[in-house]
N, CA and C atoms as an extended XYZ file, in Angstrom:
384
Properties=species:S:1:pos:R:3:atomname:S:1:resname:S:1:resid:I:1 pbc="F F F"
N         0.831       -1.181        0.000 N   UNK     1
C         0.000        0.000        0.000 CA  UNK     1
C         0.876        1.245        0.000 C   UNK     1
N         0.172        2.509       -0.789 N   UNK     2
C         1.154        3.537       -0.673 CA  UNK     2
C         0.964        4.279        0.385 C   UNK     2
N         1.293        5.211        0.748 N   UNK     3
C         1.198        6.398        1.654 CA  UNK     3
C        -0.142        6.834        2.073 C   UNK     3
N        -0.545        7.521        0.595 N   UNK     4
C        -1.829        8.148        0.832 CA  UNK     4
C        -3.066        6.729        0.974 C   UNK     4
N        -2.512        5.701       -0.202 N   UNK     5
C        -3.931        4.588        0.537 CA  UNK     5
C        -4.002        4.384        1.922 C   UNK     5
N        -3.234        4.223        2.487 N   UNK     6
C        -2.069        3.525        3.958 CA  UNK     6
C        -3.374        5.110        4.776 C   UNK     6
N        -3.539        5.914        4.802 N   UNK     7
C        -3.955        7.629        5.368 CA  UNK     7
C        -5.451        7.513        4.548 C   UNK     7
N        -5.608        7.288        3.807 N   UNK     8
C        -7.240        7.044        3.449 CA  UNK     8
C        -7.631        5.765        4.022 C   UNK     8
N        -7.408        4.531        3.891 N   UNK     9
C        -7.700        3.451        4.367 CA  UNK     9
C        -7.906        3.609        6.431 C   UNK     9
N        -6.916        4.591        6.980 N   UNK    10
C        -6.752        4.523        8.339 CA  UNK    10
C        -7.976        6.090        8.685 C   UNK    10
N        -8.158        7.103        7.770 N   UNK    11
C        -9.469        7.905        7.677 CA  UNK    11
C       -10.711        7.138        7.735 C   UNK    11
N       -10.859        6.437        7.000 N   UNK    12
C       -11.960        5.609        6.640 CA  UNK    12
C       -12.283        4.693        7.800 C   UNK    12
N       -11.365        4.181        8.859 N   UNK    13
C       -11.320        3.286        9.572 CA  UNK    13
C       -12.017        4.505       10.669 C   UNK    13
N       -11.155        5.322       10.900 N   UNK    14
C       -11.550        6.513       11.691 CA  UNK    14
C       -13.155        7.006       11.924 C   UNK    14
N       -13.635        6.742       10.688 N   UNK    15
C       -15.075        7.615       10.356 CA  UNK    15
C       -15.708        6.936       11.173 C   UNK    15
N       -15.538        5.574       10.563 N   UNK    16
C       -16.485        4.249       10.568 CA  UNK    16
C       -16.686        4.259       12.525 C   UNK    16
N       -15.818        4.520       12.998 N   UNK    17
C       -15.746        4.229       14.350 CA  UNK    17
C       -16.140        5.205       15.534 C   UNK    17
N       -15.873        6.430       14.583 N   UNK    18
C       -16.935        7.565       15.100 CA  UNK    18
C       -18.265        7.559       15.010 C   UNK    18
N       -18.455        7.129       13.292 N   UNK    19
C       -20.250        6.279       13.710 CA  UNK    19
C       -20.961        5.810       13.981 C   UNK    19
N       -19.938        4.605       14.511 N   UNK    20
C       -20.462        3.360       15.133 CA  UNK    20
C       -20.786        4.127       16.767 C   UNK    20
N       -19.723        4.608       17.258 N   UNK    21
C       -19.866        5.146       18.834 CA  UNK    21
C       -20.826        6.136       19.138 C   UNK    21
N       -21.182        6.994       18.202 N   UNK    22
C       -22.493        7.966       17.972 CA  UNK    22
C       -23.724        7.361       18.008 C   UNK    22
N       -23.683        6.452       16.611 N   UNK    23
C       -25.039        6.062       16.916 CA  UNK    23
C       -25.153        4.836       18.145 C   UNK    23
N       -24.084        4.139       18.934 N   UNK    24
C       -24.149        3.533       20.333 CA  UNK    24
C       -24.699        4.500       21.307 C   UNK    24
N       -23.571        5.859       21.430 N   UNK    25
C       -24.609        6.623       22.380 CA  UNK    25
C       -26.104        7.614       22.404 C   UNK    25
N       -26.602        7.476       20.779 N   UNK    26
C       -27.445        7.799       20.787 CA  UNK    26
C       -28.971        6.539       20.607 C   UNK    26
N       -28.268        5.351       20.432 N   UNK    27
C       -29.099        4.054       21.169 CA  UNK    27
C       -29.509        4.185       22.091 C   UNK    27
N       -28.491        4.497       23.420 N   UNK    28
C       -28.595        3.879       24.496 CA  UNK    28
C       -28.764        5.705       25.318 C   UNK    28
N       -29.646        6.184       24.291 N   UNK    29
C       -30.049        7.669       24.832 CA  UNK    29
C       -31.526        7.385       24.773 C   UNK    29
N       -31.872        7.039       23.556 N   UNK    30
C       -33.246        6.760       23.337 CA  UNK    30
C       -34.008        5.761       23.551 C   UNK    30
N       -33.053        4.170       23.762 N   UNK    31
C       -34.006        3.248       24.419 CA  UNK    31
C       -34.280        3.556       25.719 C   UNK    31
N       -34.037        3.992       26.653 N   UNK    32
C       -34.904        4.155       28.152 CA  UNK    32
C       -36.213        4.887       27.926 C   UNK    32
N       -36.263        6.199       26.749 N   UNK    33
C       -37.345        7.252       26.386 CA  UNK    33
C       -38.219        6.557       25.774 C   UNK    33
N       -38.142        5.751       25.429 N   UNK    34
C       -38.791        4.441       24.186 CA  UNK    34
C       -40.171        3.983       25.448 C   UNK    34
N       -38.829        3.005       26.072 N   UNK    35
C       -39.184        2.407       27.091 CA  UNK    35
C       -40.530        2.703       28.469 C   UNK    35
N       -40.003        3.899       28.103 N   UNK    36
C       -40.830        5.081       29.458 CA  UNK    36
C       -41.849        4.837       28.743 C   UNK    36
N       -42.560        4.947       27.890 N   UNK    37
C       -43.479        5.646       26.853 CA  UNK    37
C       -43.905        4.309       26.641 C   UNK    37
N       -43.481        3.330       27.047 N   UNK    38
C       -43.961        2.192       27.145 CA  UNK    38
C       -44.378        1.847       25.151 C   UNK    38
N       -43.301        2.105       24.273 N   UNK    39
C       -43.323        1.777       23.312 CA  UNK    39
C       -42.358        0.303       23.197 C   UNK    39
N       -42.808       -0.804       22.633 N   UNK    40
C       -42.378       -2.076       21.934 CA  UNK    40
C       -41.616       -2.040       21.035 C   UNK    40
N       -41.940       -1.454       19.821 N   UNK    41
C       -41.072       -1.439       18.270 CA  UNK    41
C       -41.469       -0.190       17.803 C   UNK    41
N       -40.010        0.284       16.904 N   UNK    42
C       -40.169        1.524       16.257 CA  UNK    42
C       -39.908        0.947       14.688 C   UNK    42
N       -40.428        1.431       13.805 N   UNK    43
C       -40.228        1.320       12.514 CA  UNK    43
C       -40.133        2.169       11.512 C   UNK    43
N       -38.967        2.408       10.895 N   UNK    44
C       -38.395        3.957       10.297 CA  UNK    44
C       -38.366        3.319        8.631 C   UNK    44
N       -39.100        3.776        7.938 N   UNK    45
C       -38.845        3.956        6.679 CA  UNK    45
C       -37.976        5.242        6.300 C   UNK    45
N       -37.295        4.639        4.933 N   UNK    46
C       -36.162        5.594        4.610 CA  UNK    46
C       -36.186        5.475        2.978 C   UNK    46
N       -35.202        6.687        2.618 N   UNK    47
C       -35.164        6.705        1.025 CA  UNK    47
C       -34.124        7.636        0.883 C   UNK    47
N       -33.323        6.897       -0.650 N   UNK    48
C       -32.441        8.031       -1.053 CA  UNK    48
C       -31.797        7.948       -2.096 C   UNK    48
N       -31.966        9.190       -2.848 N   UNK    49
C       -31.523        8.814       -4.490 CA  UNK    49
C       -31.086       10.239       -4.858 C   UNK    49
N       -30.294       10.721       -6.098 N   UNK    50
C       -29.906       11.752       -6.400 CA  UNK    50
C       -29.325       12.811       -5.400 C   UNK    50
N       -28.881       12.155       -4.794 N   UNK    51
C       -27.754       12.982       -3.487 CA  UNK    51
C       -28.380       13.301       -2.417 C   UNK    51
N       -29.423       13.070       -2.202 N   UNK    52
C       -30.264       13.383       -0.944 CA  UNK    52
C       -31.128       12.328       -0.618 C   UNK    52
N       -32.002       12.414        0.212 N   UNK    53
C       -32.505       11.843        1.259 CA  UNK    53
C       -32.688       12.107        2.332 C   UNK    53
N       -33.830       11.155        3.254 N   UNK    54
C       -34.769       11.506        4.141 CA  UNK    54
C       -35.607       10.125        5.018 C   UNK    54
N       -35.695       10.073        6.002 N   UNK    55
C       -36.539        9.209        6.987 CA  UNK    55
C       -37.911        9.384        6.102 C   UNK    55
N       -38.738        8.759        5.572 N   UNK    56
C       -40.058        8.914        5.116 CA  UNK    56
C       -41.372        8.934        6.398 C   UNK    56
N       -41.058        7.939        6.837 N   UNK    57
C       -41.948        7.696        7.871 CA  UNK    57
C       -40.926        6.806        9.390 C   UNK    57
N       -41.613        7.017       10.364 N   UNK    58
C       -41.104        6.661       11.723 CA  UNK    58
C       -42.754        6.033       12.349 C   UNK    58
N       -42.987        4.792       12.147 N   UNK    59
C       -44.139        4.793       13.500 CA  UNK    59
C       -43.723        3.610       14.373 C   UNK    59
N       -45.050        3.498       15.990 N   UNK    60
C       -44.140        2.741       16.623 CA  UNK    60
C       -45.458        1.882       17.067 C   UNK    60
N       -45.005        0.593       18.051 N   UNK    61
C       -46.021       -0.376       18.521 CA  UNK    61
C       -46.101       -0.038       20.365 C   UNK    61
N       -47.127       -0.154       20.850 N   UNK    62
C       -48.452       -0.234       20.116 CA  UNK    62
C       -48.721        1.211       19.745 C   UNK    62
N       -49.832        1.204       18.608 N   UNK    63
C       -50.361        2.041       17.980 CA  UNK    63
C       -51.272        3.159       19.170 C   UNK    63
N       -50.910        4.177       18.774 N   UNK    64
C       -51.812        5.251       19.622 CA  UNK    64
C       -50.812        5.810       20.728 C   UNK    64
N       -49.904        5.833       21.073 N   UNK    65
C       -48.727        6.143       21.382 CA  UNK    65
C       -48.229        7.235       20.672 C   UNK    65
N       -48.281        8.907       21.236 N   UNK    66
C       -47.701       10.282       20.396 CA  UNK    66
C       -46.338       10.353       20.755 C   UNK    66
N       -45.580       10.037       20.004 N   UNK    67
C       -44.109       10.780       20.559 CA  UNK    67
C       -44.067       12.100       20.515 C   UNK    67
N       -43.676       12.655       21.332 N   UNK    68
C       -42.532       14.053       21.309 CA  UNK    68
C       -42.112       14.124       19.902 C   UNK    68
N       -42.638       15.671       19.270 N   UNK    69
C       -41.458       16.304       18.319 CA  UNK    69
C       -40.056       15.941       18.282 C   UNK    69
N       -39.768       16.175       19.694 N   UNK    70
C       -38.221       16.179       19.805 CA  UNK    70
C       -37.473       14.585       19.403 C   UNK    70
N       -38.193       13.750       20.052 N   UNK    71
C       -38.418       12.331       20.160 CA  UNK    71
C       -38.322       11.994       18.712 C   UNK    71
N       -39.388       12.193       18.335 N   UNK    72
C       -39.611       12.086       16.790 CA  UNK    72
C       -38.360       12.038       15.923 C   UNK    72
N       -38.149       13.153       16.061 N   UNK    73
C       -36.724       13.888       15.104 CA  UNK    73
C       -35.559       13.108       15.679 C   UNK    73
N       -35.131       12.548       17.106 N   UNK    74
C       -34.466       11.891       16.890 CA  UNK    74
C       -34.198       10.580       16.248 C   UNK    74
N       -35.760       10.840       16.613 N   UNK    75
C       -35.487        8.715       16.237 CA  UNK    75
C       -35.107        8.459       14.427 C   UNK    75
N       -35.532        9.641       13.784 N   UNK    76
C       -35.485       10.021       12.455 CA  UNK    76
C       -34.000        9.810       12.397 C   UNK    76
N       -33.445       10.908       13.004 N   UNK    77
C       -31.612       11.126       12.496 CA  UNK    77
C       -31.206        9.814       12.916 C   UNK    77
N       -31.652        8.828       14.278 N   UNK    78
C       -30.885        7.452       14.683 CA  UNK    78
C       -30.938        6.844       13.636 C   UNK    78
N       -31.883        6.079       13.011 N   UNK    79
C       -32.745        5.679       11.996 CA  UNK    79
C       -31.835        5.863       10.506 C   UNK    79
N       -31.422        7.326       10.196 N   UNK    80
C       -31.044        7.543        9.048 CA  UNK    80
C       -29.699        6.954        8.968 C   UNK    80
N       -29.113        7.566       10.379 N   UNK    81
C       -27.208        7.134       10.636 CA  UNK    81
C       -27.075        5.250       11.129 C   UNK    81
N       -27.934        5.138       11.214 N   UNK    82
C       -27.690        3.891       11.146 CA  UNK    82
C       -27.496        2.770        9.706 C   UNK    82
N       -29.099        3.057        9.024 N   UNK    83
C       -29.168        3.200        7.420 CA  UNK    83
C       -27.439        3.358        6.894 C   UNK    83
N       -27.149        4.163        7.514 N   UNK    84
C       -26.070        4.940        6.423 CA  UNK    84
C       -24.709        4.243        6.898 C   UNK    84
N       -24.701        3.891        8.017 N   UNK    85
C       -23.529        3.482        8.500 CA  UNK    85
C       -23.427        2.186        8.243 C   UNK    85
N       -24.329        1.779        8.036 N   UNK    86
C       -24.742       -0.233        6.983 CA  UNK    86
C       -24.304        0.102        5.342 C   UNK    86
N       -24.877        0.927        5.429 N   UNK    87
C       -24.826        1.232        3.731 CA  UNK    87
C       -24.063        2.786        2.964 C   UNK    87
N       -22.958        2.892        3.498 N   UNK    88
C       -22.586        4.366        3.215 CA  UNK    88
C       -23.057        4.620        1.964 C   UNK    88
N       -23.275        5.821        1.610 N   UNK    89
C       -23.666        6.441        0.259 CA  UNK    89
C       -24.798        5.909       -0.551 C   UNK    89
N       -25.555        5.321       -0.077 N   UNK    90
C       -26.925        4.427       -0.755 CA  UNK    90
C       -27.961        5.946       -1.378 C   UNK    90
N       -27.561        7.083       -0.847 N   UNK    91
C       -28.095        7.943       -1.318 CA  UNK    91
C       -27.777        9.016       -2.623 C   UNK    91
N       -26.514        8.104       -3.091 N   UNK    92
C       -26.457        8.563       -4.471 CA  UNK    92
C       -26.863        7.819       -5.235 C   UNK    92
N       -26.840        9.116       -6.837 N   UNK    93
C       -27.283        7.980       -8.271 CA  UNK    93
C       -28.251        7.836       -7.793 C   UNK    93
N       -29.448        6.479       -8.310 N   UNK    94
C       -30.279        5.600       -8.394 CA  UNK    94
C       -30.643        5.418       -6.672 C   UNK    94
N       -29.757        5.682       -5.856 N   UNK    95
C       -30.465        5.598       -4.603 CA  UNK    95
C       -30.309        4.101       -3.624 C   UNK    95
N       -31.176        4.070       -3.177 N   UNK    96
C       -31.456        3.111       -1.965 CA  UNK    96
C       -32.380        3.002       -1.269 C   UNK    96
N       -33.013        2.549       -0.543 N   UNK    97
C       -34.192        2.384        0.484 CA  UNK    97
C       -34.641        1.725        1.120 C   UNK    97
N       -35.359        1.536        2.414 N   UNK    98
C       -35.411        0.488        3.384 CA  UNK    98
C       -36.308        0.362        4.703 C   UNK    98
N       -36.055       -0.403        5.307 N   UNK    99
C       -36.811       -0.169        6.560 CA  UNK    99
C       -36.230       -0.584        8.114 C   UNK    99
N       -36.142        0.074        8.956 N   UNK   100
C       -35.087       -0.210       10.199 CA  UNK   100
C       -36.228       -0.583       10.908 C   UNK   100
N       -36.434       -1.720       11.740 N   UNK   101
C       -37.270       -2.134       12.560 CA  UNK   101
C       -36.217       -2.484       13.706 C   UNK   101
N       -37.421       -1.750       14.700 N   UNK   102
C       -35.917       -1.872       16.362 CA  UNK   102
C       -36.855       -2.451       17.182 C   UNK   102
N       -37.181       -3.569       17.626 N   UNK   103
C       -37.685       -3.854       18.643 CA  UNK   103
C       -37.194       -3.796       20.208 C   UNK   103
N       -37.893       -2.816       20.310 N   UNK   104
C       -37.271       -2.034       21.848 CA  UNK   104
C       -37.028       -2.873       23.238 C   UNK   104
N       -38.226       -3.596       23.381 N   UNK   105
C       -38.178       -4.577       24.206 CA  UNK   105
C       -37.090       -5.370       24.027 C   UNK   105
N       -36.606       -6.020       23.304 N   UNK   106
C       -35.442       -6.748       22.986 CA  UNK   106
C       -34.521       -6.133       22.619 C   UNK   106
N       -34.139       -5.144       22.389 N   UNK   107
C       -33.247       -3.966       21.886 CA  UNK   107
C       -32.298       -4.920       20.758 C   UNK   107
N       -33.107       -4.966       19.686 N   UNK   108
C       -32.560       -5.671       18.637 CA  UNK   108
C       -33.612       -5.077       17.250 C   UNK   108
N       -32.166       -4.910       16.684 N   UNK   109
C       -32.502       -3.992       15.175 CA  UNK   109
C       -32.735       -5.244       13.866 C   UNK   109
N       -33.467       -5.051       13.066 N   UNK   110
C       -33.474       -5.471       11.510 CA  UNK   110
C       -33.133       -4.230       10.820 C   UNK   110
N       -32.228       -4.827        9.415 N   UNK   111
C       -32.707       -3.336        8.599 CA  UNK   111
C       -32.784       -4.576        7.303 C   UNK   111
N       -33.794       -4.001        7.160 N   UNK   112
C       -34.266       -4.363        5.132 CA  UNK   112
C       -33.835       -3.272        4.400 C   UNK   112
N       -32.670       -3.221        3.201 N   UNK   113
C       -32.504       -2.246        2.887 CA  UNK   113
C       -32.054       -2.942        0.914 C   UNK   113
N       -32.425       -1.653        0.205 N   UNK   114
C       -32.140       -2.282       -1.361 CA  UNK   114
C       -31.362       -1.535       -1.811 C   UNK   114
N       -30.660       -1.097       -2.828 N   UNK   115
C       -29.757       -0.287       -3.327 CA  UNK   115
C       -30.467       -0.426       -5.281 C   UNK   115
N       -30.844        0.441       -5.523 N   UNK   116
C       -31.148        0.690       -6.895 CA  UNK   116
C       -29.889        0.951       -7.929 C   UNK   116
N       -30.072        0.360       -8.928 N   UNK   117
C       -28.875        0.874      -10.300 CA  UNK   117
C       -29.483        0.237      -11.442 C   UNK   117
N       -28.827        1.056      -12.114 N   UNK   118
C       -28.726        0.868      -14.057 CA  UNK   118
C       -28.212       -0.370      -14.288 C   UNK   118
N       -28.411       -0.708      -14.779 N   UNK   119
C       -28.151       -1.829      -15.657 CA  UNK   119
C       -27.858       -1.990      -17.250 C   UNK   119
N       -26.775       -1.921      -17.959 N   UNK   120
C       -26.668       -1.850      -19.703 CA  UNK   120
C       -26.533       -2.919      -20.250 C   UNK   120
N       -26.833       -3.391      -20.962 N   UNK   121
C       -25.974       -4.594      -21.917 CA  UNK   121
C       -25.978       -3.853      -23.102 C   UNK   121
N       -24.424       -4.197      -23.668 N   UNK   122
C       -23.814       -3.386      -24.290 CA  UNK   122
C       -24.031       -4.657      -25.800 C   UNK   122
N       -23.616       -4.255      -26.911 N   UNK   123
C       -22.741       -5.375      -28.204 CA  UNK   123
C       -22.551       -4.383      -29.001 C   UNK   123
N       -21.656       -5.041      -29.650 N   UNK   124
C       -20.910       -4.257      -30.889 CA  UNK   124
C       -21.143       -5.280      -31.982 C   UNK   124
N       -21.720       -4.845      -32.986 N   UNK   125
C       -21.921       -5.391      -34.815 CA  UNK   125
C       -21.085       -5.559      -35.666 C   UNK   125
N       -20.056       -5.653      -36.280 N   UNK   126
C       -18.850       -5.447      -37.286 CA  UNK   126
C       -19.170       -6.102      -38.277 C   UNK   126
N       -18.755       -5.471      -39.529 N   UNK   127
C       -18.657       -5.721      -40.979 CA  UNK   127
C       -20.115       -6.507      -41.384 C   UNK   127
N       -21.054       -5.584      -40.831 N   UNK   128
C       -22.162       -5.633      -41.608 CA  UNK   128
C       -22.829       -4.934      -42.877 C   UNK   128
């Protein structure tokens, strides 16, 4: 490896581990608030294509249960950085999209997630 791979490869290692520890302490911020509220499962739909993206929807079990604004919006950004930290960059090009299911009670995550692209098949004709 050269220099600069050797300094990108050890950046990259860097990121990854800042995200991982972020979204740990912002887990273990929001499952007790979950908990209080006597919510079961949260389920965050997501989407992202052409350089952006967004949480679509956030709802939780059981039904009839209002979160907090504030609440809300976090569980959105947990939701997204998590998405993202499985799947860096799924929000370019053609996109990506998915669904994070956290069952609170068990404090155990699913994510269903797809990644969209083009597809070509190419041929070339000669001496027709």
């Amino acid at each position: 490896m050269t220099n600069s791979e050797t300094t990108f490869a050890e950046t990259m290692a860097k990121w990854q581990a800042e995200r991982e520890a972020a979204n740990k302490a912002a887990r273990n911020e929001l499952l007790p608030q979950l908990r209080g509220l006597g919510i079961t499962e949260v389920t965050a739909e997501y989407e992202g294509y052409g350089d952006s993206g967004n949480i679509e929807d956030v709802t939780v079990q059981p039904v009839g249960i209002a979160l907090p604004d504030d609440l809300s919006t976090k569980l959105g950004d947990f939701a997204w950085s998590v998405a993202y930290h499985q799947h860096p960059g799924f929000e370019n090009n053609e996109g990506g999209y998915g669904t994070l299911t956290w069952d609170v009670t068990a404090d155990s995550m699913a994510l269903d997630h797809a990644d969209r692209y083009v597809e070509c098949s190419y041929s070339r004709d000669e001496g027709l």
